[in-house]
C-alpha positions in Angstrom: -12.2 22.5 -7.8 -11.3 21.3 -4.2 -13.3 18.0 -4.9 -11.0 17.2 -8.0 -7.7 18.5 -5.9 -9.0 16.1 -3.0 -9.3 13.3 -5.7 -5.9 13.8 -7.2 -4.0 14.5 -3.3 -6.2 10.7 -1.8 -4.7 8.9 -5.0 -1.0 10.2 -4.5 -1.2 9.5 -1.1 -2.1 5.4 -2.0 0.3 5.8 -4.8 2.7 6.8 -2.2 2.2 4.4 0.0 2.1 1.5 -2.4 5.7 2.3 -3.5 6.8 2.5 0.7 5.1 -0.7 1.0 6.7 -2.1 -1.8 10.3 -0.9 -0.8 10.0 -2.1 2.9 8.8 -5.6 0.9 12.0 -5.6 -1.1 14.7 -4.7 2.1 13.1 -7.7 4.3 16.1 -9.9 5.2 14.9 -12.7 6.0 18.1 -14.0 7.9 18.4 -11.0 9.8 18.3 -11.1 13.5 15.8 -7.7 13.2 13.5 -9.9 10.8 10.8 -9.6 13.7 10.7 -6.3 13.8 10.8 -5.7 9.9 7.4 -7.4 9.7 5.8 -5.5 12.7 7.2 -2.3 10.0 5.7 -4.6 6.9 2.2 -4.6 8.9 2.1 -1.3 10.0 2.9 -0.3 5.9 0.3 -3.0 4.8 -2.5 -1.5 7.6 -1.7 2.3 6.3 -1.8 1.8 2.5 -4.7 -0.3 2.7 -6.4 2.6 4.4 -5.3 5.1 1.9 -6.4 2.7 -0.8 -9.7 2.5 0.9 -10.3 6.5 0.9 -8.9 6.8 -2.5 -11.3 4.6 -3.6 -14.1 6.8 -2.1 -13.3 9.7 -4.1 -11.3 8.2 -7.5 -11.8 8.6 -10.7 -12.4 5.6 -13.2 -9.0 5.7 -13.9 -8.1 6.0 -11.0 -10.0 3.3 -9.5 -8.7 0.7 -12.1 -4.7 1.8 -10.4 -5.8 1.5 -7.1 -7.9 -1.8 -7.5 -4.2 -3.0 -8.7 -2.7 -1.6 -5.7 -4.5 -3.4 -3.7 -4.0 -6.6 -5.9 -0.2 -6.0 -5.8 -1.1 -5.4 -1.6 -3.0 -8.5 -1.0 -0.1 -10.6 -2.9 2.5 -9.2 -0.6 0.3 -10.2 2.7 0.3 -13.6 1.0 3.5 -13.9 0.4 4.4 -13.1 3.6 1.9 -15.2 5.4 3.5 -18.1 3.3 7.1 -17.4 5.0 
């Protein structure tokens, strides 16, 4: 039983993440004199859920694997994006 309960806590934890990511993505202001110092918090959210991705994926289920393999997608497109400003 652990095993499982470690399964489901490594996924909420990347699920978790992913949506702070995605919320710090969504407040940048680009025009904003703290625009520096939003991306230095944008990388340290990128660096974290990427990790939490990466040990989710260690553990996940199939199911789980195909949400955090889009987690990752949705990740990688932010970095992109970013890298493109």
């Amino acid at each position: 039983m652990p095993y499982h309960k470690d399964k489901q806590q490594a996924f909420q934890a990347a699920q978790q993440g992913a949506k702070q990511l995605q919320d710090v993505y969504n407040n940048l202001e680009k025009d904003s004199a703290s625009y520096g110092q939003q991306l230095k918090h944008l990388r340290q959210e990128v660096n974290e859920t990427y990790q939490q991705i990466e040990n989710a994926l260690e553990v996940a289920s199939e199911t789980q694997r195909a949400q955090l393999e889009k987690f990752r997608t949705d990740l990688q497109q932010i970095v992109n994006e970013v890298n493109e400003i």
